[in-house]
SELO-524980 format. One record per residue (C-alpha): residue number from 0; residue in one letter; x, z, y. Coordinates in Angstrom, 2 decimals. Layout:
N
<pt><pos>NUM</pos><code>A</code><x>X</x><z>Z</z><y>Y</y></pt>
...
END
This chain:
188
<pt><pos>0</pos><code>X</code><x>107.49</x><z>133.68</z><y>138.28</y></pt>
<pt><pos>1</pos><code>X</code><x>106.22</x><z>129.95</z><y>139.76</y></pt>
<pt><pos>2</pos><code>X</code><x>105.46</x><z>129.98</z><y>143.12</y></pt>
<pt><pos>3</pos><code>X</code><x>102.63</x><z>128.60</z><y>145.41</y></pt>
<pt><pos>4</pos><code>X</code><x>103.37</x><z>124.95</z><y>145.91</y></pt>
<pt><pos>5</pos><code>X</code><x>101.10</x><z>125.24</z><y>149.22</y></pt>
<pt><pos>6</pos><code>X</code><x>102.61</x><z>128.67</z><y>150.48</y></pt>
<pt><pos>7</pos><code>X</code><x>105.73</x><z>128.75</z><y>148.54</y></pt>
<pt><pos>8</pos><code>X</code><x>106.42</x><z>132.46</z><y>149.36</y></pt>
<pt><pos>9</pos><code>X</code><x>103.17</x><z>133.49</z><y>147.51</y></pt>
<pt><pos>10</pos><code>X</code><x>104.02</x><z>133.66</z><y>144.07</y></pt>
<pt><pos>11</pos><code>X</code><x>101.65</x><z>132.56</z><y>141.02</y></pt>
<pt><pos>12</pos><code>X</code><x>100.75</x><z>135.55</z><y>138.97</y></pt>
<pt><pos>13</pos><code>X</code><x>102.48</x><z>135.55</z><y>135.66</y></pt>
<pt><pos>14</pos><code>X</code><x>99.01</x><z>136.57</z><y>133.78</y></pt>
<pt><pos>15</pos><code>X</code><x>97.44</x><z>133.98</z><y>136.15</y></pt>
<pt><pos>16</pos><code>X</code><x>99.88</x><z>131.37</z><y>134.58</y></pt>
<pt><pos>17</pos><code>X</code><x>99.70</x><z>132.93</z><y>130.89</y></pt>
<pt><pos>18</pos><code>X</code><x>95.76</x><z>132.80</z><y>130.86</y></pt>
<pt><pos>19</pos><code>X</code><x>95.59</x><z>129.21</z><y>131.97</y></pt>
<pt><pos>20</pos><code>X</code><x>98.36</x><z>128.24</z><y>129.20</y></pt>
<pt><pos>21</pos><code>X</code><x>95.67</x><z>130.04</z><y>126.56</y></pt>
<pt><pos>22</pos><code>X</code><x>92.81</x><z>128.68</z><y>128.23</y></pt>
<pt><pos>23</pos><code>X</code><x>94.58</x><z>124.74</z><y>128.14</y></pt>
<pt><pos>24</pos><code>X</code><x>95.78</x><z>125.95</z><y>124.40</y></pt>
<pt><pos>25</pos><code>X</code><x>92.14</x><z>126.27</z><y>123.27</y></pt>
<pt><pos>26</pos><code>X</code><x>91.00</x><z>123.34</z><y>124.98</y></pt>
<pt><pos>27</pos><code>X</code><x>93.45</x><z>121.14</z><y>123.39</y></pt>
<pt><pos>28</pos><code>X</code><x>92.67</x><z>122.77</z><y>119.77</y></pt>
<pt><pos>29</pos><code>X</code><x>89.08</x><z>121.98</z><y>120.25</y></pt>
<pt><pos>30</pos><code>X</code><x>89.64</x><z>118.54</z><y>121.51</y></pt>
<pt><pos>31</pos><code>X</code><x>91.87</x><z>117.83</z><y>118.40</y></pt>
<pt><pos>32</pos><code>X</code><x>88.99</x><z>119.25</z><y>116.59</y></pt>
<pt><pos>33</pos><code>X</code><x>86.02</x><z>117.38</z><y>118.35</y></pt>
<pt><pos>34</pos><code>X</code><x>86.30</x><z>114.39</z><y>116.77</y></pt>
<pt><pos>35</pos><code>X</code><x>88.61</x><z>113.76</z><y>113.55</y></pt>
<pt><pos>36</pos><code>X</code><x>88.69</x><z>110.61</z><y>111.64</y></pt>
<pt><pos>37</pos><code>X</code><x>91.14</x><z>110.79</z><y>108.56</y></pt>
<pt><pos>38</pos><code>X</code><x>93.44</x><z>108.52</z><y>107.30</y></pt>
<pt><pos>39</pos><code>X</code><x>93.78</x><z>108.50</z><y>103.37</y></pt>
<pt><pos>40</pos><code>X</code><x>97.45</x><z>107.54</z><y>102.83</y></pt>
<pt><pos>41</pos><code>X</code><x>99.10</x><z>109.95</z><y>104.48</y></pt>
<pt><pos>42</pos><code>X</code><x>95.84</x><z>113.16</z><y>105.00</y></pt>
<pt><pos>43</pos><code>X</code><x>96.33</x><z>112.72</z><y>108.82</y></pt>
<pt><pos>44</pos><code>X</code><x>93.49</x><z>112.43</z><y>111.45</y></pt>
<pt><pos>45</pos><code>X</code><x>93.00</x><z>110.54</z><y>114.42</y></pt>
<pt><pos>46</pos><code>X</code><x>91.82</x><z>112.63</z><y>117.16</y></pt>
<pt><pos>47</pos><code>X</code><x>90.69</x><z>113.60</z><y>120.91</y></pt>
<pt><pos>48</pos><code>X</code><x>93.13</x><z>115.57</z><y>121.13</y></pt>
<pt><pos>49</pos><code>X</code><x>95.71</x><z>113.32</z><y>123.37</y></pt>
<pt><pos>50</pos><code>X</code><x>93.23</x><z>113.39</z><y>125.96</y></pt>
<pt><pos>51</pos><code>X</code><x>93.50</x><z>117.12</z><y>127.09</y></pt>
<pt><pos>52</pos><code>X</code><x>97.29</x><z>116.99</z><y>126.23</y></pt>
<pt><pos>53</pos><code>X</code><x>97.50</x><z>113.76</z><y>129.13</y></pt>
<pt><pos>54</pos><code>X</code><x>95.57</x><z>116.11</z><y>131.36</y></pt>
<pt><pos>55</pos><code>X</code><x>97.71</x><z>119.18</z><y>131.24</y></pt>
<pt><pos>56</pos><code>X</code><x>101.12</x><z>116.93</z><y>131.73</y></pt>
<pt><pos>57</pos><code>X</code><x>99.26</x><z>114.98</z><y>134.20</y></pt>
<pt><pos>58</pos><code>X</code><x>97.56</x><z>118.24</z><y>136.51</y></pt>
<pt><pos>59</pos><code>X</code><x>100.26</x><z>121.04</z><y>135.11</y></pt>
<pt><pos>60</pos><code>X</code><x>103.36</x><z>119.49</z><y>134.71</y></pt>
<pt><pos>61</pos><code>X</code><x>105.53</x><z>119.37</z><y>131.69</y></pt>
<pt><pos>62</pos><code>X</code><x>106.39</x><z>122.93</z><y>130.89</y></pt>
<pt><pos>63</pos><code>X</code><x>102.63</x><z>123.62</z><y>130.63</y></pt>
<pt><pos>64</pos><code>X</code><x>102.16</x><z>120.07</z><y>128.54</y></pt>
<pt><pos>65</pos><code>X</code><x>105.06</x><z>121.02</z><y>126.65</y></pt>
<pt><pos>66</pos><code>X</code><x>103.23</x><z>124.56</z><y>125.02</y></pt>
<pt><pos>67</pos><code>X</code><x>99.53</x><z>123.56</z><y>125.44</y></pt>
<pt><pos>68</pos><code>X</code><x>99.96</x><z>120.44</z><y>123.14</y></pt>
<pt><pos>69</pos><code>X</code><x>102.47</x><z>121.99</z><y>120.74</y></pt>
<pt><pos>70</pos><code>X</code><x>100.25</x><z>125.27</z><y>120.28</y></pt>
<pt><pos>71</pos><code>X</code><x>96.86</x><z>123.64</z><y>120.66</y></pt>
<pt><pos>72</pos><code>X</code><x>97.40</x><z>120.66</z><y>117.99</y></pt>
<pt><pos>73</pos><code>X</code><x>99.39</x><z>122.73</z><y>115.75</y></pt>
<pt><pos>74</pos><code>X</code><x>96.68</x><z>125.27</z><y>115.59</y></pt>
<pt><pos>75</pos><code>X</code><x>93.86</x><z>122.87</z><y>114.99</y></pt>
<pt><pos>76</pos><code>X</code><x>95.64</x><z>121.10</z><y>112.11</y></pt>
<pt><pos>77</pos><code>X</code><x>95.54</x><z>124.76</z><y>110.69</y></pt>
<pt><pos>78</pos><code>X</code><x>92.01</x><z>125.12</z><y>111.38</y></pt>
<pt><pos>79</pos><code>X</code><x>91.03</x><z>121.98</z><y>110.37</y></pt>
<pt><pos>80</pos><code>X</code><x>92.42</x><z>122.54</z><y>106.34</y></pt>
<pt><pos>81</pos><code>X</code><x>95.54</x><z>120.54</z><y>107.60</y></pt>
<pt><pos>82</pos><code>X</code><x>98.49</x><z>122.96</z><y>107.75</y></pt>
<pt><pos>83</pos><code>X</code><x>100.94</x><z>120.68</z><y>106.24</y></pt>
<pt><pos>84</pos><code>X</code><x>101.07</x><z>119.01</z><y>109.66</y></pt>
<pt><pos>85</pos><code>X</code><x>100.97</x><z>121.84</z><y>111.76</y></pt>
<pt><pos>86</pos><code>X</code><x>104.51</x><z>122.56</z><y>112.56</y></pt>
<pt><pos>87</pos><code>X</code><x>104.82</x><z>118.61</z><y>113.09</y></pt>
<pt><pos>88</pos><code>X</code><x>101.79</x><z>118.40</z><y>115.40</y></pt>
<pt><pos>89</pos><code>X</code><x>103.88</x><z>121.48</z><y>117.05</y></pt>
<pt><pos>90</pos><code>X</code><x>106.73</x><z>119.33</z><y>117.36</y></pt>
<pt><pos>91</pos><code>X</code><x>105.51</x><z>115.84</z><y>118.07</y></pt>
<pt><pos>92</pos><code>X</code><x>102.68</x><z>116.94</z><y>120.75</y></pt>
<pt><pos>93</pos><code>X</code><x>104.81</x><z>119.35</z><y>122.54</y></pt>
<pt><pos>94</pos><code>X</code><x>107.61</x><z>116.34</z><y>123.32</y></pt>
<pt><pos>95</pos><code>X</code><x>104.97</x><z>114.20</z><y>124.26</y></pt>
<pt><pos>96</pos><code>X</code><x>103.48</x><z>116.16</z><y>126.13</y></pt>
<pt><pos>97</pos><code>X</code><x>106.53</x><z>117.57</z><y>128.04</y></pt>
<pt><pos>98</pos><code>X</code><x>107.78</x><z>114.04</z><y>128.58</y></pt>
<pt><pos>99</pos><code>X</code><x>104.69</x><z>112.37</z><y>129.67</y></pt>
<pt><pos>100</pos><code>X</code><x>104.34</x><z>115.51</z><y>132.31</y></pt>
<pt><pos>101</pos><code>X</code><x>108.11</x><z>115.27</z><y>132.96</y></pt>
<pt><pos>102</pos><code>X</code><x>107.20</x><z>111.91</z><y>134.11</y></pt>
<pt><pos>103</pos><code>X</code><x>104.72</x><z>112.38</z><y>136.28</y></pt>
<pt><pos>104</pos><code>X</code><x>106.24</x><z>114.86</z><y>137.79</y></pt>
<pt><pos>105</pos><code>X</code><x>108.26</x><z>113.44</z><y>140.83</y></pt>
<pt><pos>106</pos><code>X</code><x>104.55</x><z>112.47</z><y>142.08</y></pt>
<pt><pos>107</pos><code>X</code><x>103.66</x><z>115.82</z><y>142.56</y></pt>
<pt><pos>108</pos><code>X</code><x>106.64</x><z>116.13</z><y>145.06</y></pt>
<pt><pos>109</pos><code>X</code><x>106.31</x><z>112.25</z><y>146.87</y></pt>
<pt><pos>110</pos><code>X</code><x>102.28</x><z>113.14</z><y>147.79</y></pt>
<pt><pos>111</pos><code>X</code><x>100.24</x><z>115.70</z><y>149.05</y></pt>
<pt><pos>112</pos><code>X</code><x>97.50</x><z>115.37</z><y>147.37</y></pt>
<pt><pos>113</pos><code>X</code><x>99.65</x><z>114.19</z><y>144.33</y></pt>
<pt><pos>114</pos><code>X</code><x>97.17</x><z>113.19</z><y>141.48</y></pt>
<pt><pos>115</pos><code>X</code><x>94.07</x><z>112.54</z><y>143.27</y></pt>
<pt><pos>116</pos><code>X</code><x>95.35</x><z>109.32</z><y>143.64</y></pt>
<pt><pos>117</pos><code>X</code><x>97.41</x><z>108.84</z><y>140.63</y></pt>
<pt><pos>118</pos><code>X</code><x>100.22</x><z>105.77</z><y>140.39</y></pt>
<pt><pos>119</pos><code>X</code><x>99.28</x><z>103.38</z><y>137.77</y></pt>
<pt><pos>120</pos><code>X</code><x>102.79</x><z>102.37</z><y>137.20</y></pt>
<pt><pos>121</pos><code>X</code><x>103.74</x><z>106.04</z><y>136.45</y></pt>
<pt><pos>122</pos><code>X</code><x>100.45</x><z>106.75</z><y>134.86</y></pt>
<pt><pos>123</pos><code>X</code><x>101.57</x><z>103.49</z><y>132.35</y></pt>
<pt><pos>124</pos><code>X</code><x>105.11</x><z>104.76</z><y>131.76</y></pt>
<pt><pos>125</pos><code>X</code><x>104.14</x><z>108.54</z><y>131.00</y></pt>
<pt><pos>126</pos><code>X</code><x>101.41</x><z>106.77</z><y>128.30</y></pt>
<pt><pos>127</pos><code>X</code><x>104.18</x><z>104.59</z><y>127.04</y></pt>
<pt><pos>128</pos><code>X</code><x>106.81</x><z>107.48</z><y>126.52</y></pt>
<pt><pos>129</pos><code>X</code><x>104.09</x><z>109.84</z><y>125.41</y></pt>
<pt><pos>130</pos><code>X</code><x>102.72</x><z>106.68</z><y>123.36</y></pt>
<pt><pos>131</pos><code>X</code><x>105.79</x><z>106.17</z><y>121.72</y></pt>
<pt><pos>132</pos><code>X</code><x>107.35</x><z>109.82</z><y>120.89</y></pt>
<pt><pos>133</pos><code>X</code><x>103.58</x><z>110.24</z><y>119.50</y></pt>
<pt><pos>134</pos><code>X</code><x>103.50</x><z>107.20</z><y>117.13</y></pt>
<pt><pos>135</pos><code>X</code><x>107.18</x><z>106.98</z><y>116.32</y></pt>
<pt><pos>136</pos><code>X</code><x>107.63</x><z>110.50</z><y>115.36</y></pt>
<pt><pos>137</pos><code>X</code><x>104.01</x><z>110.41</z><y>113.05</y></pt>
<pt><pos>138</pos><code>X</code><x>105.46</x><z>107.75</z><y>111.10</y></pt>
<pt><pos>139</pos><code>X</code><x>108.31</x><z>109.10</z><y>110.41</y></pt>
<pt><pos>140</pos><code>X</code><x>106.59</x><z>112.39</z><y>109.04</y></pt>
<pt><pos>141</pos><code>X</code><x>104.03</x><z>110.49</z><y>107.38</y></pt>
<pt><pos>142</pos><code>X</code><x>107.02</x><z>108.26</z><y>105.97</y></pt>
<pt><pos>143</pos><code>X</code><x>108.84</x><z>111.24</z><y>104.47</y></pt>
<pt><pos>144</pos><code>X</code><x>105.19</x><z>112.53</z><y>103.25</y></pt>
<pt><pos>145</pos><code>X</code><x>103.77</x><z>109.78</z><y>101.87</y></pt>
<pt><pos>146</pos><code>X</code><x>106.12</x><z>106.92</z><y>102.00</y></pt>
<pt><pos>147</pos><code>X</code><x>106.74</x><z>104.24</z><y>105.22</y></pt>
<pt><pos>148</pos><code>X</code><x>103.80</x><z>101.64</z><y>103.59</y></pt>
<pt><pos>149</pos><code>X</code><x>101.38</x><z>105.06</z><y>103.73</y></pt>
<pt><pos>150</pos><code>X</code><x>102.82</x><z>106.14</z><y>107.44</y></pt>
<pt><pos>151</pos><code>X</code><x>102.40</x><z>102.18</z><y>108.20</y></pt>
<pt><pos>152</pos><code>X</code><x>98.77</x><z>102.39</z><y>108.17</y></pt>
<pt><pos>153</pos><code>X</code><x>98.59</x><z>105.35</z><y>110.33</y></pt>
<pt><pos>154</pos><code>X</code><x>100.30</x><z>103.26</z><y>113.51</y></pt>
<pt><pos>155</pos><code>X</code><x>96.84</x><z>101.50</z><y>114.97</y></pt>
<pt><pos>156</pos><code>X</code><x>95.27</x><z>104.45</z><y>114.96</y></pt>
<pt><pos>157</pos><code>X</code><x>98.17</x><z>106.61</z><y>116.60</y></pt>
<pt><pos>158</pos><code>X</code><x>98.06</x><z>103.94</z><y>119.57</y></pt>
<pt><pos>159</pos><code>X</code><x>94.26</x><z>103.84</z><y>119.93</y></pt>
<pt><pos>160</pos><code>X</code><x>94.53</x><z>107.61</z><y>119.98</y></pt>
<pt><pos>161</pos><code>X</code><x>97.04</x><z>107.10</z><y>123.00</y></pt>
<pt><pos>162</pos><code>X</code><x>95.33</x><z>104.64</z><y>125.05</y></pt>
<pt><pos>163</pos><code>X</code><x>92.17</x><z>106.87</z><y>124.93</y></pt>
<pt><pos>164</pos><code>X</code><x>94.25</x><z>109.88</z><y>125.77</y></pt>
<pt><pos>165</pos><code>X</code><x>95.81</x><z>108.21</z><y>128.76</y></pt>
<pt><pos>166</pos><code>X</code><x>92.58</x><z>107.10</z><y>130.05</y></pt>
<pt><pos>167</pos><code>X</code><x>90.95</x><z>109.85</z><y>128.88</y></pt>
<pt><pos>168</pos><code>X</code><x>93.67</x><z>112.43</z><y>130.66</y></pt>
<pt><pos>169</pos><code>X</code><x>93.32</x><z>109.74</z><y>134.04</y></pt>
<pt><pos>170</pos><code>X</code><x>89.39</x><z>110.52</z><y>134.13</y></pt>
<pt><pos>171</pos><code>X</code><x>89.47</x><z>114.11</z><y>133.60</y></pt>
<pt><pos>172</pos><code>X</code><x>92.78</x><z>115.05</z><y>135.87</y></pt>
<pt><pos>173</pos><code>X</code><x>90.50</x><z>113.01</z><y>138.79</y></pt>
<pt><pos>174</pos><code>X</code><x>87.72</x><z>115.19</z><y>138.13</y></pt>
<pt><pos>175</pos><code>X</code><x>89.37</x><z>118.11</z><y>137.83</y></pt>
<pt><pos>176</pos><code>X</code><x>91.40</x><z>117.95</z><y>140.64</y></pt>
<pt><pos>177</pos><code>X</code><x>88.47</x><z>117.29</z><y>142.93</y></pt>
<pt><pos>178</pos><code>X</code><x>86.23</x><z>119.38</z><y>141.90</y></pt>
<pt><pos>179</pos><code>X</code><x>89.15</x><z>122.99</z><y>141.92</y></pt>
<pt><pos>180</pos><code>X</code><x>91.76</x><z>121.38</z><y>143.92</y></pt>
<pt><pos>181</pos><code>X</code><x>93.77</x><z>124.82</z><y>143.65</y></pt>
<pt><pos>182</pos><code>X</code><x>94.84</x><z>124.01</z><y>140.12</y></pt>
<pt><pos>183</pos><code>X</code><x>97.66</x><z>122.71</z><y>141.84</y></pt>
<pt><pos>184</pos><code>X</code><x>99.34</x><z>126.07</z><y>142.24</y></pt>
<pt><pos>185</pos><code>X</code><x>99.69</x><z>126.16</z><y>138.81</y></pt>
<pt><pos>186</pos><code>X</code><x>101.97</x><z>123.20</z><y>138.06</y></pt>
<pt><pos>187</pos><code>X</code><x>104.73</x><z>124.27</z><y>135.84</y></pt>
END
């Protein structure tokens, strides 16, 4: 059981924790969904769906990135007629997730109010490692799918993907965290 990072001796609810992982899950699946642009050469998409995985590493910390991302992208590849990328999206999305989150993480102890005013240097290096895990990792797959000149042409769109999930994650982690400020209890 996580506890309360404002009154550490009152625990966060386990079904409390559970529900927000499946609420996050089903945000990131319909994010992935939203918009999807698909590239040819290897039957990938490019998608929103870095944006609400940037959010949950950024607000929730990297346990919560690390499950939300996997889950969420792995089950909108299925839904989307693209379950040969499914477990990969599992994979991929999870790590970067977990990593970016990871990350971040040592803000959430140096500050207070820890993401309302988010570092810009550790906001670039969580993209960058999340940026990277994300576009390396897709070529590879695509590479073994489709060949590396196929997975090749997937690699501009895997970084735009990033930058607008960064910025994306940035915007919405501001809002959020000003408008419920209590979703800081559930940083896992």
């Amino acid at each position: 059981m996580g506890t309360n990072r404002k009154n550490p001796d009152h625990p966060v609810r386990p079904a409390y924790r559970i529900s927000s992982i499946a609420i996050l899950t089903a945000v990131t699946a319909v994010f992935t969904l939203l918009v999807r642009i698909p590239i040819a050469p290897t039957r990938g998409y490019i998608n929103l769906g870095d944006v609400a995985i940037y959010f949950v590493a950024f607000t929730m910390g990297p346990v919560s990135a690390l499950i939300t991302a996997g889950l969420g992208t792995g089950l909108a590849d299925i839904i989307a007629g693209y379950p040969q990328w499914a477990l990969i999206s599992f994979f991929i999305h999870g790590i970067q997730g977990f990593t970016a989150g990871a990350i971040m993480r040592r803000v959430i102890t140096d500050t207070p109010d820890h993401l309302l005013i988010l570092p810009p240097l550790r906001v670039l290096a969580a993209g960058l490692a999340g940026s990277a895990i994300m576009v390396l990792f897709y070529y590879l797959a695509g590479a073994a799918m489709a060949g590396f000149g196929a997975a090749a042409v997937e690699i501009p769109g895997n970084i735009l993907q990033n930058v607008i999930g960064v910025f994306g994650g940035v915007l919405l982690t501001k809002a959020v965290l000003r408008a419920y400020p209590p979703v800081r209890e559930l940083y896992w």
